[in-house]
N, CA, C and O atoms as a GROMACS GRO file, in nm:
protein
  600
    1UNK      N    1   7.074  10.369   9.021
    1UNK     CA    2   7.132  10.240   8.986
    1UNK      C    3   7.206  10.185   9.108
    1UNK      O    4   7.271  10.259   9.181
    2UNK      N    5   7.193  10.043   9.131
    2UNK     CA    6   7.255   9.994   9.240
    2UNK      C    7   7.388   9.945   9.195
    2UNK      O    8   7.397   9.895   9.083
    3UNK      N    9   7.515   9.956   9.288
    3UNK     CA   10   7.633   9.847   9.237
    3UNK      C   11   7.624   9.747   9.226
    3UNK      O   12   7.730   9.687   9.204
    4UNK      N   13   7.535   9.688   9.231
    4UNK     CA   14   7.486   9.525   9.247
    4UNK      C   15   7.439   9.472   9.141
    4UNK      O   16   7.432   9.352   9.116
    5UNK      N   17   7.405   9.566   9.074
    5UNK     CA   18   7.409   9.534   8.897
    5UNK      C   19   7.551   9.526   8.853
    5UNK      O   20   7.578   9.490   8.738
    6UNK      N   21   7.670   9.570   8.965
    6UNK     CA   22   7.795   9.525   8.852
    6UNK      C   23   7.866   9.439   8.968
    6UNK      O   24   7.960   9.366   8.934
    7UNK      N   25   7.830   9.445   9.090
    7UNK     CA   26   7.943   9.381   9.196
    7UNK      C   27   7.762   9.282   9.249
    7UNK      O   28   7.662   9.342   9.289
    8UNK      N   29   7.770   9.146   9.233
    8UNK     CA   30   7.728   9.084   9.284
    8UNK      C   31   7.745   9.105   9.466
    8UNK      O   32   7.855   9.135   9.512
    9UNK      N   33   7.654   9.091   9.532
    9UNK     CA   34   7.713   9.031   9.739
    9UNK      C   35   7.764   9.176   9.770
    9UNK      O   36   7.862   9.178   9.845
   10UNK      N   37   7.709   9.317   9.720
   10UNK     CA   38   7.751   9.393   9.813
   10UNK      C   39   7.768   9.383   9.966
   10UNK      O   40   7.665   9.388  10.033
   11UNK      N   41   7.871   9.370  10.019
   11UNK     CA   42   7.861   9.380  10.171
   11UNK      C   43   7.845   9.519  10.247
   11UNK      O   44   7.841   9.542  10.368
   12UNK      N   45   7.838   9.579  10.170
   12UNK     CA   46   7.795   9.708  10.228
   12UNK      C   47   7.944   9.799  10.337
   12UNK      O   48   7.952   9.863  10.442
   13UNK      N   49   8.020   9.759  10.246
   13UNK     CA   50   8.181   9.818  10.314
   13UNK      C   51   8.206   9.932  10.320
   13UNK      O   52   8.260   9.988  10.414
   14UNK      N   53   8.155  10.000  10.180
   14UNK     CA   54   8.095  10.123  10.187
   14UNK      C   55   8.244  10.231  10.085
   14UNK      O   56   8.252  10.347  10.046
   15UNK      N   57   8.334  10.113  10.080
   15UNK     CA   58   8.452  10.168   9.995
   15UNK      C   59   8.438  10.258   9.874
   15UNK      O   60   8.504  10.360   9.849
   16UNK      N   61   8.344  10.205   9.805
   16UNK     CA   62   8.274  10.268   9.678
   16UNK      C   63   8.262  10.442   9.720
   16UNK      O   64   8.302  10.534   9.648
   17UNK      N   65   8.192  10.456   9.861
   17UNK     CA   66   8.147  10.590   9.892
   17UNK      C   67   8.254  10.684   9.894
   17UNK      O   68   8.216  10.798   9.868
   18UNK      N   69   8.386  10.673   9.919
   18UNK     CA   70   8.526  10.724   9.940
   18UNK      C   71   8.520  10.704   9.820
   18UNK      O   72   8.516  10.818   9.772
   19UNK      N   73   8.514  10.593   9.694
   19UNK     CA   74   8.655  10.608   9.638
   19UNK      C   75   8.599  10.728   9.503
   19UNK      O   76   8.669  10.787   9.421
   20UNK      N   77   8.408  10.731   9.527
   20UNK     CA   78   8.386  10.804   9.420
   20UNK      C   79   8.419  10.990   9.460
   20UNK      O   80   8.360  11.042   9.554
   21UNK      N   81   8.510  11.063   9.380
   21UNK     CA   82   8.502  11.175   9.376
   21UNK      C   83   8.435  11.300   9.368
   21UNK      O   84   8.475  11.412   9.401
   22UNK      N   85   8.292  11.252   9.302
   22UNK     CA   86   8.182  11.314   9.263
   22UNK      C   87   8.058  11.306   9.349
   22UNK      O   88   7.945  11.354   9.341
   23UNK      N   89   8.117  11.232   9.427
   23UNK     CA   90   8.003  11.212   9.559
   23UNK      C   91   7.882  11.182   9.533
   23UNK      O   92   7.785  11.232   9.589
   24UNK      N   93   7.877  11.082   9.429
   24UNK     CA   94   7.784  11.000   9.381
   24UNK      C   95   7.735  10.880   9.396
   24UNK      O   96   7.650  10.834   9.319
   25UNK      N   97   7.794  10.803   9.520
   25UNK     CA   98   7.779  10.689   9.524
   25UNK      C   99   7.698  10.712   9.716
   25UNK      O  100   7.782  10.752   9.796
   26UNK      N  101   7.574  10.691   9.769
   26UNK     CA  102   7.522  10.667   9.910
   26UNK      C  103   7.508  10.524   9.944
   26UNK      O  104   7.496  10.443   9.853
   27UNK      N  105   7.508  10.486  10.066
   27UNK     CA  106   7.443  10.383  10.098
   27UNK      C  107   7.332  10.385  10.131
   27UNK      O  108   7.289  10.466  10.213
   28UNK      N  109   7.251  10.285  10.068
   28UNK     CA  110   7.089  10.306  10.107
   28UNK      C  111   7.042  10.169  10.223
   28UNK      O  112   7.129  10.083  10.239
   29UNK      N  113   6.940  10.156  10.283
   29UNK     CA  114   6.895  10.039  10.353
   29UNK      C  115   6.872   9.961  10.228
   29UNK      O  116   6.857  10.012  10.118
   30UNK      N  117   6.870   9.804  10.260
   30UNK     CA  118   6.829   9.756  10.177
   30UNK      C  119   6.695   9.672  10.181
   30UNK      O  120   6.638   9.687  10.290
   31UNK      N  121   6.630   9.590  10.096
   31UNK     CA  122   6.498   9.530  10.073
   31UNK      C  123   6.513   9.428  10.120
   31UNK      O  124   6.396   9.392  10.131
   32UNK      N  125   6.592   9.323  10.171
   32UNK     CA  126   6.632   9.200  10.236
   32UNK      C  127   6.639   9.203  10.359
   32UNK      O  128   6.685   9.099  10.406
   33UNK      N  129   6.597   9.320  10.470
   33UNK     CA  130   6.636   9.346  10.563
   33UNK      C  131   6.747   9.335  10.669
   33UNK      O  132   6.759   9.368  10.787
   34UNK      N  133   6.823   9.272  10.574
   34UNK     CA  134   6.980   9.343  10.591
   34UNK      C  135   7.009   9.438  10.709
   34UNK      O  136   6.951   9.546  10.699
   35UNK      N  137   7.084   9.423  10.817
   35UNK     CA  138   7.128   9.578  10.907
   35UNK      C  139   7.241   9.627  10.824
   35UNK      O  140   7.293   9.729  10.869
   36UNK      N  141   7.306   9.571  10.687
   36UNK     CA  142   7.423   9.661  10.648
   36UNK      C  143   7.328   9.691  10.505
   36UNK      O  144   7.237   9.626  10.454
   37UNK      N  145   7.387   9.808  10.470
   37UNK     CA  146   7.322   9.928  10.358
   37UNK      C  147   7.385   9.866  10.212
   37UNK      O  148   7.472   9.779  10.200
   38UNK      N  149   7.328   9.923  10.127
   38UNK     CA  150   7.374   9.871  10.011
   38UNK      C  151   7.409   9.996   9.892
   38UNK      O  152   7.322  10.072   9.849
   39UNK      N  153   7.502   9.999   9.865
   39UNK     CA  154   7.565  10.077   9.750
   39UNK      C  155   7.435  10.155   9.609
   39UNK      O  156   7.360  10.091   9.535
   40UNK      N  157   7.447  10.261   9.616
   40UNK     CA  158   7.360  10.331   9.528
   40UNK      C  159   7.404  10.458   9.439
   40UNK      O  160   7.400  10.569   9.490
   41UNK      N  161   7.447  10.442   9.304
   41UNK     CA  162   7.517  10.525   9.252
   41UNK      C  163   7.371  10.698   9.205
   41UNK      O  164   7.257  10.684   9.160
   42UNK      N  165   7.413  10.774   9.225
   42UNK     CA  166   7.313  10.893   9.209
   42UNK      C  167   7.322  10.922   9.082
   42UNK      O  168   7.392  11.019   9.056
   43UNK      N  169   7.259  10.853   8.970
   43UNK     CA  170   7.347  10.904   8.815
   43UNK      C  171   7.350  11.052   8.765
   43UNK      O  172   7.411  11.088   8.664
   44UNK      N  173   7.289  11.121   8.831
   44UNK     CA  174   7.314  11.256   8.746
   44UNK      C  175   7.383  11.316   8.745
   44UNK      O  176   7.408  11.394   8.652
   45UNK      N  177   7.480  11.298   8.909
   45UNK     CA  178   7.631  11.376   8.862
   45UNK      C  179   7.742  11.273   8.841
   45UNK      O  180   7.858  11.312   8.837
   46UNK      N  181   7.710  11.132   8.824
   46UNK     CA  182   7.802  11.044   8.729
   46UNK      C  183   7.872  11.061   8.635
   46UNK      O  184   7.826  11.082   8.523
   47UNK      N  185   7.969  11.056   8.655
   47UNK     CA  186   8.012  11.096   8.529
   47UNK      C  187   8.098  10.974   8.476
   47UNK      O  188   8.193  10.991   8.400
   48UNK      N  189   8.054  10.835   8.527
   48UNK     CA  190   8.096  10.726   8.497
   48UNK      C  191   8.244  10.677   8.479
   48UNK      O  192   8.277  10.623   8.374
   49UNK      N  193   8.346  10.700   8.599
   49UNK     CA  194   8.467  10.684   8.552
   49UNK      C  195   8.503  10.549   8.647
   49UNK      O  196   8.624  10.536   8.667
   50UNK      N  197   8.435  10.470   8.694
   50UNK     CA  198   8.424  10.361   8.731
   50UNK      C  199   8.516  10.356   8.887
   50UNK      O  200   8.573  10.253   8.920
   51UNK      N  201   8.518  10.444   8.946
   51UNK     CA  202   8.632  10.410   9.070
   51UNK      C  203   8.537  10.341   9.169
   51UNK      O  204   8.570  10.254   9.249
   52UNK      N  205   8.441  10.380   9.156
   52UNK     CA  206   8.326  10.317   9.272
   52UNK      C  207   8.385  10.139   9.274
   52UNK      O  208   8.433  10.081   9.372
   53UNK      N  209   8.359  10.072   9.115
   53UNK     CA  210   8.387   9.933   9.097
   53UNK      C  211   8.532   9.881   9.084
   53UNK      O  212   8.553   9.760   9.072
   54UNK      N  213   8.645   9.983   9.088
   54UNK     CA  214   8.740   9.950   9.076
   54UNK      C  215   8.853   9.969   9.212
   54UNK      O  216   8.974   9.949   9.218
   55UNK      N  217   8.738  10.024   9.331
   55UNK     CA  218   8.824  10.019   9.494
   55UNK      C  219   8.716   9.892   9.542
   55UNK      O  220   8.728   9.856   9.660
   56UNK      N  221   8.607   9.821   9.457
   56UNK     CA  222   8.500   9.739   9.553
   56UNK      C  223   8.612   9.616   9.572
   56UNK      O  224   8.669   9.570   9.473
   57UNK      N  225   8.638   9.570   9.697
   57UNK     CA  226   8.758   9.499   9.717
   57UNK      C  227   8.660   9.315   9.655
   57UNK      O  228   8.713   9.206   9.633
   58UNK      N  229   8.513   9.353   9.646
   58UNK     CA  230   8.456   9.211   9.612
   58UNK      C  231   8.494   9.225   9.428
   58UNK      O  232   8.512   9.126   9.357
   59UNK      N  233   8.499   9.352   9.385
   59UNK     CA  234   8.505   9.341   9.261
   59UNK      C  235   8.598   9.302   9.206
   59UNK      O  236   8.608   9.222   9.112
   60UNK      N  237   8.722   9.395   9.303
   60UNK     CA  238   8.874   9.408   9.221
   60UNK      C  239   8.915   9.383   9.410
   60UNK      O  240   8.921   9.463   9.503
   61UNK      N  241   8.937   9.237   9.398
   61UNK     CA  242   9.019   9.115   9.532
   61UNK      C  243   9.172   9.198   9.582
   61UNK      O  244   9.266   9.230   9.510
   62UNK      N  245   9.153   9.218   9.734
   62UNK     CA  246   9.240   9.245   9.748
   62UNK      C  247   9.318   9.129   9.861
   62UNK      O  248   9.246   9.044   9.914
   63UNK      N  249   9.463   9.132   9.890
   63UNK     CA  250   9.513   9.036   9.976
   63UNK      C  251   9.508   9.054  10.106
   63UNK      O  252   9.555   9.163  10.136
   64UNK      N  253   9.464   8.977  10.217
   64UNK     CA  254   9.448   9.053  10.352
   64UNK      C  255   9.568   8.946  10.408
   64UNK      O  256   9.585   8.828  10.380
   65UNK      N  257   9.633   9.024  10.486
   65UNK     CA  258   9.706   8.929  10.596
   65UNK      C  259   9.665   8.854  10.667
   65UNK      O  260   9.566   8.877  10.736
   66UNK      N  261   9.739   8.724  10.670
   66UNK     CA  262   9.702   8.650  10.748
   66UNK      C  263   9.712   8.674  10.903
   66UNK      O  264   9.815   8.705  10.962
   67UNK      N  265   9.582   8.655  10.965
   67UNK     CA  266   9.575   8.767  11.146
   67UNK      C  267   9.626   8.584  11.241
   67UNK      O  268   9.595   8.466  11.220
   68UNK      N  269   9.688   8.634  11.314
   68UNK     CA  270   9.683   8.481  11.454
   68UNK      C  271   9.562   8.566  11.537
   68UNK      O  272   9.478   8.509  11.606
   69UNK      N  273   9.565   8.634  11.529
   69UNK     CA  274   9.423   8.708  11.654
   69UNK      C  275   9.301   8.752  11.578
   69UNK      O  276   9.319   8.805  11.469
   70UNK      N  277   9.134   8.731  11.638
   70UNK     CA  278   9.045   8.790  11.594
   70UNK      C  279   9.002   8.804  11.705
   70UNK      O  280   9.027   8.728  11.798
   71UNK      N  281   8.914   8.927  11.713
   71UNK     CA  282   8.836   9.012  11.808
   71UNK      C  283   8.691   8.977  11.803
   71UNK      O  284   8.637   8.992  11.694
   72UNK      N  285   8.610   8.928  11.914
   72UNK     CA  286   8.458   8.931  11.863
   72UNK      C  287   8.374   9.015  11.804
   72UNK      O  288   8.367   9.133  11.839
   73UNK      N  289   8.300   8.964  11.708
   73UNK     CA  290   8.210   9.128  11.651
   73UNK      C  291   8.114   9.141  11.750
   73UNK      O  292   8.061   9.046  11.807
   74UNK      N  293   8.091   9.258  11.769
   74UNK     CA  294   8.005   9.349  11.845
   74UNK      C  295   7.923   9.447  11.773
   74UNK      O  296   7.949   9.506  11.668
   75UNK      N  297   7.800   9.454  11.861
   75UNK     CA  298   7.660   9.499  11.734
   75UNK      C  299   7.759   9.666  11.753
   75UNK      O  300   7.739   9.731  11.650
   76UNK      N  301   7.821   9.717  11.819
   76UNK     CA  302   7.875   9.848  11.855
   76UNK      C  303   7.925   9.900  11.721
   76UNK      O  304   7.880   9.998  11.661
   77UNK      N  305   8.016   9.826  11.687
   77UNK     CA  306   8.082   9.801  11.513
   77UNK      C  307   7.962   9.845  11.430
   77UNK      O  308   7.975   9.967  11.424
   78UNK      N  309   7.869   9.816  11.373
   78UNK     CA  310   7.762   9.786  11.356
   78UNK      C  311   7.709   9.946  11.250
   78UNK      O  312   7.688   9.956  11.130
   79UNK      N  313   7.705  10.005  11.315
   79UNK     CA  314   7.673  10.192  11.316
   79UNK      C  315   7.761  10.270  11.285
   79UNK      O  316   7.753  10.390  11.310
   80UNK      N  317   7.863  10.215  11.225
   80UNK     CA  318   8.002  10.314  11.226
   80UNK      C  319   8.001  10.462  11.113
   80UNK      O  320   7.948  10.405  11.018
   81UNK      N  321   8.011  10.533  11.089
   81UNK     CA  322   8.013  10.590  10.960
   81UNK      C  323   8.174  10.547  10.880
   81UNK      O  324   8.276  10.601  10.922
   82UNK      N  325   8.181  10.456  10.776
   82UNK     CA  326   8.247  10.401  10.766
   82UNK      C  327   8.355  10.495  10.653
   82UNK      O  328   8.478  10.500  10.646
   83UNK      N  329   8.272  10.546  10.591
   83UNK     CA  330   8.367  10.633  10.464
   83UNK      C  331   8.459  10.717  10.483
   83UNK      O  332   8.556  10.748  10.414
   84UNK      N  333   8.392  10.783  10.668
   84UNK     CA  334   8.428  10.904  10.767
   84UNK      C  335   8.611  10.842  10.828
   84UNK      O  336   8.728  10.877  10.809
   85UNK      N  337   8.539  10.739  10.904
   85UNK     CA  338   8.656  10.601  10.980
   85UNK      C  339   8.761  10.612  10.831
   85UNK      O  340   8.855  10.691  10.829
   86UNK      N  341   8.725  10.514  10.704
   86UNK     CA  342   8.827  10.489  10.643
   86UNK      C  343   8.939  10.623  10.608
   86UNK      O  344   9.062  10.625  10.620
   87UNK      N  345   8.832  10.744  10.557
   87UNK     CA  346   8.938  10.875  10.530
   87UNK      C  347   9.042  10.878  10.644
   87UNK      O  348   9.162  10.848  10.634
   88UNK      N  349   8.959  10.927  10.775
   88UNK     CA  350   9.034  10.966  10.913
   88UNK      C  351   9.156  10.838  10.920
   88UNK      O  352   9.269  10.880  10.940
   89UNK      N  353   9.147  10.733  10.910
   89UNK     CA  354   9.231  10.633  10.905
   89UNK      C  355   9.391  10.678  10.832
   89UNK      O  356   9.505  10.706  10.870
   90UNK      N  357   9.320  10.665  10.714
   90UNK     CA  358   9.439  10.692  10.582
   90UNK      C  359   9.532  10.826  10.595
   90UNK      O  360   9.651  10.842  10.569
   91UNK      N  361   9.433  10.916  10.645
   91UNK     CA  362   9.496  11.046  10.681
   91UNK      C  363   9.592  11.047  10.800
   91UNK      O  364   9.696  11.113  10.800
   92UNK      N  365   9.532  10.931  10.952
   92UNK     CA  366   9.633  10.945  11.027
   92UNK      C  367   9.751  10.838  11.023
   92UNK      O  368   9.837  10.834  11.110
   93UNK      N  369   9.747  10.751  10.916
   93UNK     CA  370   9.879  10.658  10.877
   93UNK      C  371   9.946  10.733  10.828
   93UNK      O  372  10.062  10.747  10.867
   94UNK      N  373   9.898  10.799  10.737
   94UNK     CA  374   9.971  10.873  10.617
   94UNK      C  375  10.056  11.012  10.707
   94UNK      O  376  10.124  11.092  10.642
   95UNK      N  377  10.045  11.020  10.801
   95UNK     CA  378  10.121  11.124  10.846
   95UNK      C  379  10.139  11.086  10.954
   95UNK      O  380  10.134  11.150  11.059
   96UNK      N  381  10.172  10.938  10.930
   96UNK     CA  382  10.288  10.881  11.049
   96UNK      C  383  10.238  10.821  11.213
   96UNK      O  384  10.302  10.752  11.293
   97UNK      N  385  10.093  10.880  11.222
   97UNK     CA  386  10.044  10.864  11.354
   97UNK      C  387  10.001  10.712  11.377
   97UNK      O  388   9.906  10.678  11.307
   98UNK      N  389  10.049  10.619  11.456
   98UNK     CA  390   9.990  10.527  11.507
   98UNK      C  391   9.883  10.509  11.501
   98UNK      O  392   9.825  10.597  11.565
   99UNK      N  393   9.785  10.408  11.436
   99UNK     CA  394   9.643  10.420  11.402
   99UNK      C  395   9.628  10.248  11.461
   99UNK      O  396   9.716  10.162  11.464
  100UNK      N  397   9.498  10.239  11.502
  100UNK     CA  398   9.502  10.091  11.541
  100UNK      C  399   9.305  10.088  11.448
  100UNK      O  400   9.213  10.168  11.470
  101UNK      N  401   9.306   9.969  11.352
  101UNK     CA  402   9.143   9.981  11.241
  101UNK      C  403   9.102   9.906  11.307
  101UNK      O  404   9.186   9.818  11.324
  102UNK      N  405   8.987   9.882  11.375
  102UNK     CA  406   8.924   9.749  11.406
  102UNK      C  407   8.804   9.763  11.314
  102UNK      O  408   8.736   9.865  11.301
  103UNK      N  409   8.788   9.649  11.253
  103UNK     CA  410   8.688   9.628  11.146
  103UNK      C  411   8.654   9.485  11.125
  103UNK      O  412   8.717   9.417  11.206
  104UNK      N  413   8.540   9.379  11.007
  104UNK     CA  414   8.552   9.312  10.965
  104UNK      C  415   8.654   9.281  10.847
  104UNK      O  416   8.723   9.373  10.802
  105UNK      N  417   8.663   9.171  10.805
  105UNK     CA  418   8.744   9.161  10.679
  105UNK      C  419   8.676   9.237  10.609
  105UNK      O  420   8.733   9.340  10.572
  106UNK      N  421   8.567   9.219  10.576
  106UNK     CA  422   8.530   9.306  10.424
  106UNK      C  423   8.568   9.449  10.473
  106UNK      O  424   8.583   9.526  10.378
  107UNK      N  425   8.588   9.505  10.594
  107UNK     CA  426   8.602   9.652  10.629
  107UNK      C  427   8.765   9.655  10.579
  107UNK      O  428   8.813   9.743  10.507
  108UNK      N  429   8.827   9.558  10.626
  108UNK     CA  430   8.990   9.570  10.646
  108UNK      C  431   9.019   9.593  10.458
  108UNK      O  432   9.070   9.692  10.407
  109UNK      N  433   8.956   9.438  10.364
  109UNK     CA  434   8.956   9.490  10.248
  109UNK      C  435   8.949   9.624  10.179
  109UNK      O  436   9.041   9.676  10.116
  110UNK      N  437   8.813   9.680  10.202
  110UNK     CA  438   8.821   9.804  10.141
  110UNK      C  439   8.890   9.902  10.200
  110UNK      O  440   8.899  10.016  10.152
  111UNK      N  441   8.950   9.860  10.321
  111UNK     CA  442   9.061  10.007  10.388
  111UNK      C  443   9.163  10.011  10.289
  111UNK      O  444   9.200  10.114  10.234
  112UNK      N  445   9.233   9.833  10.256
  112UNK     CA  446   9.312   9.818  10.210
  112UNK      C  447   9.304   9.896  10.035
  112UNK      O  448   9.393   9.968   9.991
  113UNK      N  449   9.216   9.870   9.983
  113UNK     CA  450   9.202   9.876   9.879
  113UNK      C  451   9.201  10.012   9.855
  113UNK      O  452   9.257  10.054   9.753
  114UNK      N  453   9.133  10.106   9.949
  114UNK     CA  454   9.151  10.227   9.932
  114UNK      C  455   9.282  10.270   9.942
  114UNK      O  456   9.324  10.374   9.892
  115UNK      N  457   9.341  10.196  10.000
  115UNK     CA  458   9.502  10.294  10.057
  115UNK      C  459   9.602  10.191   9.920
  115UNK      O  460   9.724  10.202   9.936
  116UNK      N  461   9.569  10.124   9.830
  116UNK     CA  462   9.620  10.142   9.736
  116UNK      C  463   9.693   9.980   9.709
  116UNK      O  464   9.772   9.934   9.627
  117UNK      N  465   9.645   9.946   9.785
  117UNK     CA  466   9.658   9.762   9.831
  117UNK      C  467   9.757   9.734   9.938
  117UNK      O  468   9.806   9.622   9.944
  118UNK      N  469   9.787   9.816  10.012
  118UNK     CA  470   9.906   9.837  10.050
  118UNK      C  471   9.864   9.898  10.233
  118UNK      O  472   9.784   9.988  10.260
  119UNK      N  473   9.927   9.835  10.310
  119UNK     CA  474   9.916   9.867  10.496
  119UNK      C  475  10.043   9.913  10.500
  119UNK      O  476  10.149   9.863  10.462
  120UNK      N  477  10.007  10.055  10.569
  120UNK     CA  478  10.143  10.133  10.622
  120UNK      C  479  10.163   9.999  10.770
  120UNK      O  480  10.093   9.912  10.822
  121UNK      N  481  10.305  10.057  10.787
  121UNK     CA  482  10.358   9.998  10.936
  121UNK      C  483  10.313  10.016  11.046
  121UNK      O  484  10.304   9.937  11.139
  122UNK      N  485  10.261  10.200  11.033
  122UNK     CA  486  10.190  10.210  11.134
  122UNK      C  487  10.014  10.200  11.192
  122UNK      O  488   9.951  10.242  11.288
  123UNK      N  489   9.986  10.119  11.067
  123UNK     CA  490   9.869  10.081  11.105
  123UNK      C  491   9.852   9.984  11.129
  123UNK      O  492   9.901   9.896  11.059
  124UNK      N  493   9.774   9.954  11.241
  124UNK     CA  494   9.761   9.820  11.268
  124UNK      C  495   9.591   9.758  11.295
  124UNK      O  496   9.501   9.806  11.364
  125UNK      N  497   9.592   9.668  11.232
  125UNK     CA  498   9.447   9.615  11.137
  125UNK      C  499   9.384   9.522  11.278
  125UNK      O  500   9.468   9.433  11.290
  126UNK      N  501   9.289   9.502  11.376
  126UNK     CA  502   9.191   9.440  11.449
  126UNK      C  503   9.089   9.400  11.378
  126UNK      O  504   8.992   9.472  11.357
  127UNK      N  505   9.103   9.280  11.333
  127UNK     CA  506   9.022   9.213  11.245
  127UNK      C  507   8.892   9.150  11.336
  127UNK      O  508   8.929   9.058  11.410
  128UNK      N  509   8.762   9.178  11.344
  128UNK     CA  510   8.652   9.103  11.377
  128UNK      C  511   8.594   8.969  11.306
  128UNK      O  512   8.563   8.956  11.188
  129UNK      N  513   8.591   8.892  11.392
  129UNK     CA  514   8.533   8.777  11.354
  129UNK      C  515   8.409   8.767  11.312
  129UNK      O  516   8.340   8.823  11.396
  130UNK      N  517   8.333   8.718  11.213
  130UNK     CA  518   8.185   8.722  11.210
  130UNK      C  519   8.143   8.569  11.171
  130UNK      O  520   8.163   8.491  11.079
  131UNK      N  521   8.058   8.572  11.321
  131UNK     CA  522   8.090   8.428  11.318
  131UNK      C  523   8.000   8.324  11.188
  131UNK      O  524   8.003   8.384  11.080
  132UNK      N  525   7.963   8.260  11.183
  132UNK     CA  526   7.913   8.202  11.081
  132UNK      C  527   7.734   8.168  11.097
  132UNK      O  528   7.657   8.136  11.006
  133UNK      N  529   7.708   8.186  11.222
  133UNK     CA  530   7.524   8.178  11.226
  133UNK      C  531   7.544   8.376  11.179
  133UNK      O  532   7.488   8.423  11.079
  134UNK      N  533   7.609   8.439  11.250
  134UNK     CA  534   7.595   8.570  11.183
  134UNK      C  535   7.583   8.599  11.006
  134UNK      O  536   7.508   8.678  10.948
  135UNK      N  537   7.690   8.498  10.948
  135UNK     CA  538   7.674   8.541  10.806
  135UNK      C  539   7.573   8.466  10.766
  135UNK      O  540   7.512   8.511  10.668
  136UNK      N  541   7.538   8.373  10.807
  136UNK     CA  542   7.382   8.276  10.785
  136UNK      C  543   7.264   8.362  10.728
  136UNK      O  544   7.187   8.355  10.633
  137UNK      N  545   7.293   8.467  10.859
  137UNK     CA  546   7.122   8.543  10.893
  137UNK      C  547   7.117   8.651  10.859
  137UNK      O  548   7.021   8.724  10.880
  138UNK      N  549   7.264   8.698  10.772
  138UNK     CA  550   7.255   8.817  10.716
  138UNK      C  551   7.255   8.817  10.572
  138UNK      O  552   7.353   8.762  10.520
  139UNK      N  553   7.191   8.852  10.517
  139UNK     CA  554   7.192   8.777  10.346
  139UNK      C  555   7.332   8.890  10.310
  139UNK      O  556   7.437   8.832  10.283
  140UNK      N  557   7.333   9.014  10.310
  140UNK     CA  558   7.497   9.067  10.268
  140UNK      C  559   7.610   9.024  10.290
  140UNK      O  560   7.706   9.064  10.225
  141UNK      N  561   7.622   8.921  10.401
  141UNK     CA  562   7.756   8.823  10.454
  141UNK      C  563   7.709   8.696  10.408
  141UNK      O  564   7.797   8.610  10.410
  142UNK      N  565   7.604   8.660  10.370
  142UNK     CA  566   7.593   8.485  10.353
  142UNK      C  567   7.699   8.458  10.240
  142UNK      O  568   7.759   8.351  10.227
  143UNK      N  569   7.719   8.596  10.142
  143UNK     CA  570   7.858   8.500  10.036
  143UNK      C  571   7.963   8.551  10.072
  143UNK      O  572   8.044   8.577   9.982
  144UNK      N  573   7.987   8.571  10.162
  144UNK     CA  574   8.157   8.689  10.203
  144UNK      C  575   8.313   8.565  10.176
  144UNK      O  576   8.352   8.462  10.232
  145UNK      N  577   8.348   8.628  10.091
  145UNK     CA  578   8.451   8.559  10.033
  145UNK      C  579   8.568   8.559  10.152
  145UNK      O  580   8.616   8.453  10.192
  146UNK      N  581   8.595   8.647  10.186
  146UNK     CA  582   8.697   8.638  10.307
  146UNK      C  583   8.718   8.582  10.449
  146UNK      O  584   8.815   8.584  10.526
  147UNK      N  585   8.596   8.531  10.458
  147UNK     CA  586   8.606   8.414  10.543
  147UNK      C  587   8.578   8.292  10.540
  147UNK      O  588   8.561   8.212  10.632
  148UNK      N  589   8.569   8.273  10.358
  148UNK     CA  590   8.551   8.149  10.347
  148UNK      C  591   8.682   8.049  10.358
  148UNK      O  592   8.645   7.933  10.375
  149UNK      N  593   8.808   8.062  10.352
  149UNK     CA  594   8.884   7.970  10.411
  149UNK      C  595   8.972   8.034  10.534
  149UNK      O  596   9.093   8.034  10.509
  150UNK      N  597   8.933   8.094  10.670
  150UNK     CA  598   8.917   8.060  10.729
  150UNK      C  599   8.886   7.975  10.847
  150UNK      O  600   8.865   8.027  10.956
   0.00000   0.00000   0.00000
């Protein structure tokens, strides 16, 4: 089953993959040829307790700060293992270490959302811009809510 039967515009943030416990949720390529992956729940060790749809920051909106600075996106970004990044993240805020995220919004969302809606002090969020022929030509960004007022 895809999340896309319950979260319309997966962006492929990949939050779902962290937030499920049962390690039931992969990202797969998708059929739109898309370069970002799309959410795929494995139902047999489901055990349906919904965290996958309830950290998807498109599902359940989270608030991002308003940035004065954006960073250009770079295809480098692109390849990240993102579930890997968000844990290692949370783990080195959470014990105080200076962490600097560079991500898109939809990345910064689901960091946020994972860590409980809430940015420690010592993290500090590098938000990428994606510019707008980019979300054009990517059908997973053509509805990205977070840069629409921008």
């Amino acid at each position: 089953m895809q999340l896309t039967d319950r979260v319309k515009n997966c962006n492929g943030c990949a939050a779902c993959v962290v937030a499920c416990k049962e390690r039931c949720v992969k990202m797969n390529e998708r059929e739109d040829e898309s370069p970002k992956s799309i959410a795929c729940v494995l139902e047999d060790g489901c055990n349906r307790c919904n965290a996958c749809v309830l950290f998807c920051p498109l599902f359940n909106p989270v608030e991002l700060p308003d940035f004065e600075e954006y960073y250009e996106y770079s295809e480098e970004y692109a390849d990240r293992d993102m579930p890997k990044l968000y844990r290692k993240t949370m783990r080195d805020a959470k014990a105080g270490q200076h962490v600097e995220f560079v991500g898109t919004l939809c990345q910064i969302a689901a960091l946020k959302s994972l860590s409980g809606d809430r940015i420690r002090p010592n993290l500090i969020l590098k938000p990428l811009w994606c510019s707008e022929e980019k979300r054009a030509a990517d059908p997973a960004c053509a509805g990205c809510m977070f840069y629409a007022d921008k």
